[in-house]
C-alpha positions in Angstrom: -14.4 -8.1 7.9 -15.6 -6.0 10.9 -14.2 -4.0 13.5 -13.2 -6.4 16.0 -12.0 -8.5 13.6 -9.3 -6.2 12.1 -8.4 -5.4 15.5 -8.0 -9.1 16.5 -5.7 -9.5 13.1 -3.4 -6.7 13.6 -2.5 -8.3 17.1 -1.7 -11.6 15.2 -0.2 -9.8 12.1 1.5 -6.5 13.6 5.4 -7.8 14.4 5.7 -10.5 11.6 4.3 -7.6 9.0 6.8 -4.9 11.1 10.2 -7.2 10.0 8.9 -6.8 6.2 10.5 -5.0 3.8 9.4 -2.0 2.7 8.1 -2.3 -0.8 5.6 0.4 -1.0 8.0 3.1 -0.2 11.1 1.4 -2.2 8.3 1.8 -5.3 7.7 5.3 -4.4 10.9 6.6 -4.3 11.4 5.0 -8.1 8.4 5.9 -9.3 6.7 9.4 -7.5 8.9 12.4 -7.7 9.0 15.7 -5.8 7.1 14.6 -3.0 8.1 16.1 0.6 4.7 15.6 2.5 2.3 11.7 2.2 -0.5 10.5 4.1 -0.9 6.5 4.6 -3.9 5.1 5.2 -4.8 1.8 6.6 -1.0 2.0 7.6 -1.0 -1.4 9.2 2.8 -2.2 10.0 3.5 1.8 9.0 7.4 0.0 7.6 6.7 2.2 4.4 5.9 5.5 6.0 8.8 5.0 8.5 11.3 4.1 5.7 9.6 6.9 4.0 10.2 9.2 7.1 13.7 8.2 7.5 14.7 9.4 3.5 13.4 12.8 4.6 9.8 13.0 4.1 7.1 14.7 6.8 4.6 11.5 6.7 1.2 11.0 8.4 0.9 7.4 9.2 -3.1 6.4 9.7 -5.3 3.9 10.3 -9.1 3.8 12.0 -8.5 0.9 14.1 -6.8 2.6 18.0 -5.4 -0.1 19.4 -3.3 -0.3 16.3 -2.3 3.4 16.0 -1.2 3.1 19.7 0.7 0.3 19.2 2.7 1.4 16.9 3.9 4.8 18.4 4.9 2.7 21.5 6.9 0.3 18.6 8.3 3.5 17.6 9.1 6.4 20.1 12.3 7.4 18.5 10.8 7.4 14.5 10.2 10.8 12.8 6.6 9.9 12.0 3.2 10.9 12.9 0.9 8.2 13.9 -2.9 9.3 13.8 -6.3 7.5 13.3 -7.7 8.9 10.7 -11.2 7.4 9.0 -10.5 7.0 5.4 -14.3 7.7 4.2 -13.7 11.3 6.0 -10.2 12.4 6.8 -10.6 15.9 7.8 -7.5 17.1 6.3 -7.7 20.1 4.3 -7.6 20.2 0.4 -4.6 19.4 -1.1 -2.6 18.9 2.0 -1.0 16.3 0.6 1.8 15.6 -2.3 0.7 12.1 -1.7 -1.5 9.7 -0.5 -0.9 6.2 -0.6 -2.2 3.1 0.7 -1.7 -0.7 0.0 -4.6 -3.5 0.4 -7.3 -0.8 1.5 -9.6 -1.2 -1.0 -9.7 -4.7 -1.0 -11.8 -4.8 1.8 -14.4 -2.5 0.2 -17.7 -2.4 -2.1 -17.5 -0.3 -5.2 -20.0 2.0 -4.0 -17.6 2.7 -1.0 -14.4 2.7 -3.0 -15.7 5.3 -5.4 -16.5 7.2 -1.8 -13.2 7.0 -0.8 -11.4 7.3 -4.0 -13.4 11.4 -4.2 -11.9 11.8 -0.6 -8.6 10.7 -1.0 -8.2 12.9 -4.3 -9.4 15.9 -2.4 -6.5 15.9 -0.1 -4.0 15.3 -2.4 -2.5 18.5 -4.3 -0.3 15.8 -6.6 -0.6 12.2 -6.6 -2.4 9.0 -5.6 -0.8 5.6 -4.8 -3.6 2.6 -4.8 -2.1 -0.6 -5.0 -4.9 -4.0 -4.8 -4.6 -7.1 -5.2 -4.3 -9.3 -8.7 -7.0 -11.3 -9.9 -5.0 -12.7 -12.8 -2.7 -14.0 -10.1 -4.6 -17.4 -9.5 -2.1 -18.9 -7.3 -2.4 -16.2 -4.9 -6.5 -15.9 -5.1 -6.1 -20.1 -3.6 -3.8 -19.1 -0.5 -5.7 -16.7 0.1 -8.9 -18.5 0.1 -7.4 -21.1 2.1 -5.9 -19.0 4.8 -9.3 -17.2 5.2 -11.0 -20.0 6.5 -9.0 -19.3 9.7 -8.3 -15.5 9.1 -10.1 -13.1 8.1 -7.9 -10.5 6.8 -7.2 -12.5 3.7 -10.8 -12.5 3.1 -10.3 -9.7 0.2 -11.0 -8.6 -3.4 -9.4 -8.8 -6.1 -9.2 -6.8 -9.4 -8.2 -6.4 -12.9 -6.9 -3.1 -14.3 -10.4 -3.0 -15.6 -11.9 -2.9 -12.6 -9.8 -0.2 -11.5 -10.5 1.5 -14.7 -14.3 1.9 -14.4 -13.7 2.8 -10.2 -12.2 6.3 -11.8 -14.9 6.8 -14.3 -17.8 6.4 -11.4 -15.8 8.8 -9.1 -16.0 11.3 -12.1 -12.0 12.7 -10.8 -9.9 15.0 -12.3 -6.4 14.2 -13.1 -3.7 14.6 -15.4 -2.4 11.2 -15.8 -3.1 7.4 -14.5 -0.7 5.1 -15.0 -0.9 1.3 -13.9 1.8 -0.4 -12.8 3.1 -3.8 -11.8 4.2 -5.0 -8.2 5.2 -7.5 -6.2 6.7 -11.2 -7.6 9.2 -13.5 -8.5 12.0 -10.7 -8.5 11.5 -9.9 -4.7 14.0 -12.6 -3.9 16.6 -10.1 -4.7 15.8 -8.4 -1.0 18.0 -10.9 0.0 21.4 -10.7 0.6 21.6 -14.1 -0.6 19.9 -16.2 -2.6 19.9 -20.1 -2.1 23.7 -19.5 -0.2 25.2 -17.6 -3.1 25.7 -14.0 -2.3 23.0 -11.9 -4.5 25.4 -9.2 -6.3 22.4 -7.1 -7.4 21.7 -6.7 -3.2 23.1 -3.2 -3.2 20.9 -2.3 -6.0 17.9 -4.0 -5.3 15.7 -0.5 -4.2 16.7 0.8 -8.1 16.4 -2.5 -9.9 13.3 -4.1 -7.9 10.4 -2.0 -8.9 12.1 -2.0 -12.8 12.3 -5.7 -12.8 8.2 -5.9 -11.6 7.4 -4.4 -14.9 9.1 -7.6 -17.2 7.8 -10.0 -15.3 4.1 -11.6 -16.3 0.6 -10.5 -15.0 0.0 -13.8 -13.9 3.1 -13.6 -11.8 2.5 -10.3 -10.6 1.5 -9.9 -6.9 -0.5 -6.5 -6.9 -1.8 -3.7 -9.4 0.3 -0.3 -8.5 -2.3 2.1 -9.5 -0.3 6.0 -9.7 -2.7 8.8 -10.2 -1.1 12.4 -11.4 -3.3 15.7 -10.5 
């Protein structure tokens, strides 16, 4: 997907994805601790950063394409985040400015050779952790909607990967890190966003930001939606 094409989608894309729910950031509140400063990258929407933002983190929220960035600080005048285009291959942040950088979908839109570019940039910036989340390939009723609705969009024209995959990303990069854990997200158990569930009141609604992420991890691979990949420097 080019330039003008991802700027053609976000247009299409940009309110319907604004009204989601904020996954990403619900999984990083469970999962990354002692955080106070993240960068996102290929923000898109920018719903995790500014739920993010509003539990008291400083957040960057970035993307490369300007049209979007500028839509979304009109969207969002009176949010306590900082909207910036920022080009993931070259950020120009400083080392380790970051507790965490975090981005969900971008590689899937990549070669290897460029992952493995971005993968050495985005661990330079971060001083403690790194969020990739990508699509799953053992998800085969996800690979066919997607392949269907890219014949008329291309943003769903993407990669997908085993843990494998991801494995052997991190031994070409050659990082450095104390821990890489994988994890599962996305599925069956997101229905309990809902305040109700097929008319009946869902009594697990007030804990569904605790309980969600947990629940990801008992469901199946092949039900799974995305590969959570958490890197620890």
């Amino acid at each position: 997907m080019d330039k003008n094409d991802w700027a053609e989608s976000w247009k299409t894309h940009l309110s319907e994805y604004s009204s989601g729910i904020p996954r990403t950031g619900i999984f990083i509140k469970s999962y990354v601790k002692g955080i106070k400063k993240s960068l996102e990258l290929g923000c898109g929407s920018a719903r995790d950063s500014i739920m993010l933002s509003s539990r008291g983190m400083d957040v960057i929220a970035s993307d490369y394409e300007p049209s979007l960035i500028e839509a979304l600080k009109e969207m969002h005048k009176d949010k306590n985040v900082v909207f910036s285009v920022v080009d993931a291959f070259d950020t120009q942040f400083k080392p380790d400015f970051f507790d965490l950088v975090f981005h969900n979908g971008l590689y899937v839109l990549f070669n290897d050779n460029e992952i493995v570019s971005m993968l050495k940039e985005h661990a330079r910036i971060s001083a403690k952790y790194l969020l990739i989340l990508v699509h799953n390939e053992k998800n085969k009723r996800q690979k066919d909607i997607f392949a269907k609705k890219a014949e008329s969009d291309p943003v769903y024209n993407i990669k997908f990967f085993e843990i494998s995959n991801l494995k052997n990303l991190l031994q070409l990069s050659d990082l450095k890190f104390k821990k890489v854990k994988f994890y599962k997200f996305g599925g069956k158990y997101d229905i309990f966003f809902n305040k109700k569930i097929k008319g009946i009141p869902n009594f697990l609604y007030p804990l569904r930001e605790k309980i969600i992420p947990k629940l990801y991890q008992i469901q199946r691979w092949e039900r799974t939606e995305r590969i959570a990949c958490l890197i620890k420097f």
